[in-house]
C-alpha positions as CSV (number, residue, x, y, z in Angstrom):
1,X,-86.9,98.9,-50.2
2,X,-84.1,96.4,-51.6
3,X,-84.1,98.8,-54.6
4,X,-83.5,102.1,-52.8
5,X,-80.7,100.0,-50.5
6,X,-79.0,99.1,-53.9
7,X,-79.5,102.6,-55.0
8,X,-77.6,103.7,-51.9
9,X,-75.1,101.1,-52.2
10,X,-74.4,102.5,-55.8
11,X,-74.5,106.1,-54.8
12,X,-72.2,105.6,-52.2
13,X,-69.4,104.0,-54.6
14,X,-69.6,106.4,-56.8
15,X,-69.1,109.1,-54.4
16,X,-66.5,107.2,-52.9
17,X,-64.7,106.9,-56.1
18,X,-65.0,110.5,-56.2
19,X,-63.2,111.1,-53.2
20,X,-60.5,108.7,-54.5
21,X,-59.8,110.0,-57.7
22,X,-59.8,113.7,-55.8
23,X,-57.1,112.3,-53.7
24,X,-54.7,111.2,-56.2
25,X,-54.4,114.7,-57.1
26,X,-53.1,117.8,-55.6
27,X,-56.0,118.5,-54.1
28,X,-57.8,118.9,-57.2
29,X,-61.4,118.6,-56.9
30,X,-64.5,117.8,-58.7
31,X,-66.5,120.2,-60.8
32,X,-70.1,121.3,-60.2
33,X,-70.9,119.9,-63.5
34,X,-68.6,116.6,-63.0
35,X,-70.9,116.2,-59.4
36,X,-74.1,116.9,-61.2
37,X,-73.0,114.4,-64.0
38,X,-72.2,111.5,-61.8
39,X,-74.5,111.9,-58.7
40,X,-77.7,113.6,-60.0
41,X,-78.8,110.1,-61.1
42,X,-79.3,109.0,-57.3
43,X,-80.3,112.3,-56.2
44,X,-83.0,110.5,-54.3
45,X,-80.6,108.7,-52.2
46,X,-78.4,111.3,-51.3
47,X,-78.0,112.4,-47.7
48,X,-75.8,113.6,-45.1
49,X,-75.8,109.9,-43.6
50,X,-74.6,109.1,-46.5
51,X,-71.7,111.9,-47.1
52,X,-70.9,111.2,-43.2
53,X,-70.2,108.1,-44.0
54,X,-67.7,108.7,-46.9
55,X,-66.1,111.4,-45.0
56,X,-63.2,109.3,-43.7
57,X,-61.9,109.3,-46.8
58,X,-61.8,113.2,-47.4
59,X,-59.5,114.2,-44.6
60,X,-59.9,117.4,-43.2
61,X,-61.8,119.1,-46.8
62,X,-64.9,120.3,-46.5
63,X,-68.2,118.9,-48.4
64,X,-71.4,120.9,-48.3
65,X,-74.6,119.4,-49.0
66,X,-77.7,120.9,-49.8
67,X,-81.0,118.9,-48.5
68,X,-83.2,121.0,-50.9
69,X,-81.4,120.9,-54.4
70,X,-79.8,117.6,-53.2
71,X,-76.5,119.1,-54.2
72,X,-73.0,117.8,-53.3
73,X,-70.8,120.5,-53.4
74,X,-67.0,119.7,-53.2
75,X,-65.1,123.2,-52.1
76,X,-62.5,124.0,-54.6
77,X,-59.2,123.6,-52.4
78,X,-55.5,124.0,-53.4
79,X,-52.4,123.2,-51.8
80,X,-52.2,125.9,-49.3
81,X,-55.3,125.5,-47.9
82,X,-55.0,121.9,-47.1
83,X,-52.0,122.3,-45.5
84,X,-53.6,125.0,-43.4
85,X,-56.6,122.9,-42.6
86,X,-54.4,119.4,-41.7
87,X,-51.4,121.7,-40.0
88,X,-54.0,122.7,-37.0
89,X,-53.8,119.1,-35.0
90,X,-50.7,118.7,-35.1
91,X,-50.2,122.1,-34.3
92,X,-52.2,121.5,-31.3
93,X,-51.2,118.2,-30.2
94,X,-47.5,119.7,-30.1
95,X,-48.8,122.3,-26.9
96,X,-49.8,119.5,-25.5
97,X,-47.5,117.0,-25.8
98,X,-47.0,117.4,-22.0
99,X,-49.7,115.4,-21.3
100,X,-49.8,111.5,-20.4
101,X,-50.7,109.5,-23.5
102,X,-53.8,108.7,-22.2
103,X,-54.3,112.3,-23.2
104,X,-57.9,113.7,-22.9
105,X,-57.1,116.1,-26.1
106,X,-58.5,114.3,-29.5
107,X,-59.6,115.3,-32.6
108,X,-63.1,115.3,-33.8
109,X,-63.2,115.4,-37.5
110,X,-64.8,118.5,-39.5
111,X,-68.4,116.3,-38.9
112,X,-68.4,117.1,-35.7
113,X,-69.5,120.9,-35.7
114,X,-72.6,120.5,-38.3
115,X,-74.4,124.4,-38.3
116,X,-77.3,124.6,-40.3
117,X,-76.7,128.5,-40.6
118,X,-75.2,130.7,-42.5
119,X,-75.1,127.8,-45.3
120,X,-77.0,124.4,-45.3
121,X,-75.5,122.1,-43.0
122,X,-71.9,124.4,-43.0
123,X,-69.0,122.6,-41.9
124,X,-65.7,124.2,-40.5
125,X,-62.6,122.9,-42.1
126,X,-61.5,121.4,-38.8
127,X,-63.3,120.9,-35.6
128,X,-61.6,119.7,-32.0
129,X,-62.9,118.8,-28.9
130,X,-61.5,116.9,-26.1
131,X,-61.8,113.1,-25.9
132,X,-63.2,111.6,-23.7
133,X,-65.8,114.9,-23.6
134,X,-68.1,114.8,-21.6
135,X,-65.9,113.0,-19.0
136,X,-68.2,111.7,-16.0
137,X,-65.7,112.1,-14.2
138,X,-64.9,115.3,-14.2
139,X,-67.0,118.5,-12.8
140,X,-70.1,120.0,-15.0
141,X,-70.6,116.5,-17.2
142,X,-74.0,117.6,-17.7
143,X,-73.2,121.3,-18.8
144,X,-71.5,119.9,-22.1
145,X,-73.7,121.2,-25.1
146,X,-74.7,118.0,-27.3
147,X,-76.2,118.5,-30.8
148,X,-80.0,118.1,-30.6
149,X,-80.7,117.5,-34.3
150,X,-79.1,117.2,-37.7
151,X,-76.3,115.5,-39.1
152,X,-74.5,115.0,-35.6
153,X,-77.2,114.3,-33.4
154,X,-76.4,113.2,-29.9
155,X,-72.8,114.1,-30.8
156,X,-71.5,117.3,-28.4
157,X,-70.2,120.1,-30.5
158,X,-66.3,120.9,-30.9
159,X,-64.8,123.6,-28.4
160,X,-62.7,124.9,-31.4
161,X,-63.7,125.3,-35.0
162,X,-60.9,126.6,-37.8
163,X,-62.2,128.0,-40.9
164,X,-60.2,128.8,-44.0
165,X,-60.4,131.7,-45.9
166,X,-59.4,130.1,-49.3
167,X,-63.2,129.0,-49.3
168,X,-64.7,131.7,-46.9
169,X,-63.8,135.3,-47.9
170,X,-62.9,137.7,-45.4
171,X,-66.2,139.6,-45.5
172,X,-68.6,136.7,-44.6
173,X,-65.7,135.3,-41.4
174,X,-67.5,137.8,-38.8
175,X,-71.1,136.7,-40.0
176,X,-69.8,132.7,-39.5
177,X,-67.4,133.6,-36.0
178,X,-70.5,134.9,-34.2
179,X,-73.1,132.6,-35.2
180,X,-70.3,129.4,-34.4
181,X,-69.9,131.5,-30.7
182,X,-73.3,132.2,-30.2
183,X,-75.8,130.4,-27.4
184,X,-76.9,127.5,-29.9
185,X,-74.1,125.9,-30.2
186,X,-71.1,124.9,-27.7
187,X,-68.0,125.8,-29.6
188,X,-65.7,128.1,-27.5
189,X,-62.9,128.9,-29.6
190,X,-62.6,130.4,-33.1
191,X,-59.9,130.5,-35.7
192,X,-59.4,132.0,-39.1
193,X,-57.4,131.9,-41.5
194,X,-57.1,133.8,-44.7
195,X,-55.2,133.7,-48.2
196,X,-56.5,136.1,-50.5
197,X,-55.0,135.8,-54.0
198,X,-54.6,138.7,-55.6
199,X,-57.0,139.7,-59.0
200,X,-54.2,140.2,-60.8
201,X,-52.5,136.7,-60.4
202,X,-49.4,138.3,-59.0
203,X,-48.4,136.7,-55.7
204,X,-45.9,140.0,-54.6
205,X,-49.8,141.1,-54.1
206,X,-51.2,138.5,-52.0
207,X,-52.3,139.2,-48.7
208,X,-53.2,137.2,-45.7
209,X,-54.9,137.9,-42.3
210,X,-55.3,135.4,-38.8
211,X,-57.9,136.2,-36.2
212,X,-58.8,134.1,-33.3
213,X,-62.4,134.7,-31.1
214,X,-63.4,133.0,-27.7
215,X,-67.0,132.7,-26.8
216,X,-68.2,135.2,-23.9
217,X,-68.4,132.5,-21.1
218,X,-69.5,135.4,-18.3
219,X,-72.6,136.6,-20.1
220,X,-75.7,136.4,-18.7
221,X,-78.0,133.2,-20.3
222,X,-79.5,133.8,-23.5
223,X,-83.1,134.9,-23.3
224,X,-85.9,133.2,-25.1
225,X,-85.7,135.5,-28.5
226,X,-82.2,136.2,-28.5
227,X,-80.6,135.9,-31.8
228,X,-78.0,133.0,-32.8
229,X,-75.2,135.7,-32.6
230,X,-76.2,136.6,-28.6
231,X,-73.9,137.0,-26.6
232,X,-71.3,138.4,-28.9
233,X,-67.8,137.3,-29.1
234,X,-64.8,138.3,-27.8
235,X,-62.2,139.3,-30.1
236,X,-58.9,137.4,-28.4
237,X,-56.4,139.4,-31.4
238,X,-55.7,139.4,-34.9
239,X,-53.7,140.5,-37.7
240,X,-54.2,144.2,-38.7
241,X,-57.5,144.4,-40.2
242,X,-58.4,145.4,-44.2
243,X,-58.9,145.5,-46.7
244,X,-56.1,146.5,-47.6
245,X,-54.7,143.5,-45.5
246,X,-51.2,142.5,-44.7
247,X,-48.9,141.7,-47.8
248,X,-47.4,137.8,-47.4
249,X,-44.4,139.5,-48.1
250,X,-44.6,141.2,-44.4
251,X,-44.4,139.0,-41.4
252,X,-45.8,139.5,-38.2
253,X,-44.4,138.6,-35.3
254,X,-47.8,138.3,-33.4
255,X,-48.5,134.9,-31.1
256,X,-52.0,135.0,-29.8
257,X,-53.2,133.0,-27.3
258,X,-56.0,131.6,-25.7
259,X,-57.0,130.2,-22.6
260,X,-56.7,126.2,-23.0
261,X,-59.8,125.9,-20.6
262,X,-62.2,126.9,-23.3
263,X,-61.6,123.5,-24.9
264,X,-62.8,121.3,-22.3
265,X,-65.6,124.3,-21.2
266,X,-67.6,124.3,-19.4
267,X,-65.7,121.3,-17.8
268,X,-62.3,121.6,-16.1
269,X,-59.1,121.3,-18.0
270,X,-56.3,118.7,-17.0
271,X,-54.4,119.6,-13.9
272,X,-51.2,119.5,-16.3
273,X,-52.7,121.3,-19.5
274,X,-50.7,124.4,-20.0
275,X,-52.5,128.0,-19.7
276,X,-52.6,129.2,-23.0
277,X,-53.1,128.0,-26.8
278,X,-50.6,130.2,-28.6
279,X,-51.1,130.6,-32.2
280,X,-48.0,131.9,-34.0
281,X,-49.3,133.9,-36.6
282,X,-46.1,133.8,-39.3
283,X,-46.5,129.9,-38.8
284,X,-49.4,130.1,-40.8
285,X,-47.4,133.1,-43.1
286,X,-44.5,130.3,-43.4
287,X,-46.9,127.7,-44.8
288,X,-49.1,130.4,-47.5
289,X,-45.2,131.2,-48.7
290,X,-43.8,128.0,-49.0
291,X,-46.5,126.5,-50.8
C-alpha cells in the first residue's frame, strides 16, 4: 500500500510538471510519445482521481483519459482555441453582471460534465452551471440531475457545455450535441464552435461555423430503451451550414439567443436574470481573426 501511495505521489508530480511546462508555452502541448515516455512508467497508478486532481492547473484545456489503455491524452490546442474556450465565462458573466454579487451564476470547470460516450470519459472544453445549484431554496431542488457514477459522482451536471471545434471536427459536433442533450444527462444548453484551417495552410481559406442547441424540455419522459440521443434537440440557430462553411473573411451579423432559464433548469431563474443568452456570432469571428 505505502508503495503504490508513493507511486501516486510520483505520478502525480510528474503530470503536474507536465501541465507546468505546457503552460509556459503558447499553449503548446505534450506529445503522445512525450506522455507515453514520462507516464507509462506509473500506468498502474493512473486515474481520473488523479487527473481531477491536477486539473486546476490546466485551465479550461481539455485532457482525455483512457481507463483501458491507461492513456493520458493532452488535446493539441493553439492560441485561438484557448481563447475561445477561456472567452466563454467572461462572456457570460458580462449578461449577467446585473445581478447582486452574491450571484447564483458560477462556473463549474470542464470536470464538471464527465460523459462516458462518444469517447472515454469526454470532456467539453468548458462546462457552467449555476452556483449554489441545487438551491434548497428554490422550487424543483430535487429535479436537478446529479451524476450517478464516474469521474464526477454526486456532482450535478452543467446546464451549458461549449465544445471547440479546433479538437472536434465539424462532422462528429451533431453525434456529441445530441448525446450531451439527451435524457442521461442534465445539460440544457449547447454551444459550438469551429475553426477549420484550411489543407492548404492558407488562412484567406479558413472557414469557421457557431451553432447553439437547447435541450427539448416539453418532451414526454424517456422510456425504458430509449437511446442516449432521445429526445432530440432543438436547434436554437447557427451559422450557414457546410461544408463549404463560411470564410473568416465574411462576417455574420447573427446574435442567437437562448432562454437564460435553461441554465438553472429545471429550477427557476433569478427574478432579475435577464431573458435571453445572446451569443454574438462575429465575437467569436473577431477572436479566430485576431489571433
Amino acid at each position: 500500500m505505502t508503495s503504490n501511495l508513493n507511486r501516486t505521489a510520483k505520478a502525480e508530480a510528474v503530470l503536474k510538471q507536465m501541465l507546468r511546462d505546457a503552460l509556459r508555452g503558447d499553449c503548446v502541448v505534450p506529445t503522445c510519445e512525450e506522455t507515453k515516455l514520462r507516464l507509462s512508467p506509473y500506468a498502474d497508478v493512473l486515474s481520473w482521481d488523479m487527473i481531477t486532481r491536477c486539473m486546476d492547473e490546466w485551465y479550461h484545456r481539455p485532457i482525455w483519459f483512457d481507463d483501458d489503455t491507461k492513456e493520458v491524452v493532452f488535446v493539441d490546442l493553439d492560441a485561438v482555441h484557448c481563447c475561445l474556450s477561456g472567452m466563454f465565462g467572461s462572456y457570460l458573466h458580462e449578461q449577467f453582471r446585473y445581478l447582486p454579487k452574491s450571484s447564483l451564476w458560477g462556473i463549474a470547470g470542464t470536470g464538471r460534465a464527465d460523459l462516458v460516450t462518444p469517447a472515454p470519459n469526454k470532456q467539453p472544453n468548458a462546462s457552467f452551471h449555476p452556483r449554489p445549484y441545487p438551491d434548497k431554496s428554490l422550487a424543483n431542488a430535487h429535479l436537478v440531475r446529479i451524476q450517478p457514477s464516474g469521474l464526477n459522482e454526486g456532482r450535478p451536471w452543467a446546464t451549458l457545455v461549449v465544445e471547440i471545434g479546433t479538437s472536434e471536427t465539424v462532422t462528429e459536433i451533431p453525434g456529441h450535441r445530441a448525446k450531451y442533450l439527451g435524457h442521461k444527462t442534465g445539460v440544457n444548453v449547447y454551444v459550438a464552435i469551429a475553426y477549420n484551417k484550411s489543407p492548404d495552410g492558407d488562412t484567406a481559406n479558413d472557414t469557421w461555423w457557431v451553432s447553439v442547441a437547447k435541450r427539448d424540455i416539453t418532451a414526454p419522459p424517456a422510456a425504458p430503451n430509449d437511446p442516449p440521443e432521445y429526445p432530440p434537440c432543438i436547434l436554437v440557430g447557427q451559422t450557414a451550414d457546410g461544408p463549404p462553411y463560411t470564410p473568416v473573411s465574411v462576417a455574420v451579423p447573427l446574435v442567437i439567443e437562448v432562454e437564460s432559464a435553461l441554465l438553472w433548469y429545471p429550477q427557476p431563474p433569478p427574478q432579475n436574470a435577464p431573458p435571453t443568452i445572446k451569443i454574438d456570432c462575429n465575437d467569436y469571428r473577431n477572436i479566430i481573426i485576431t489571433e
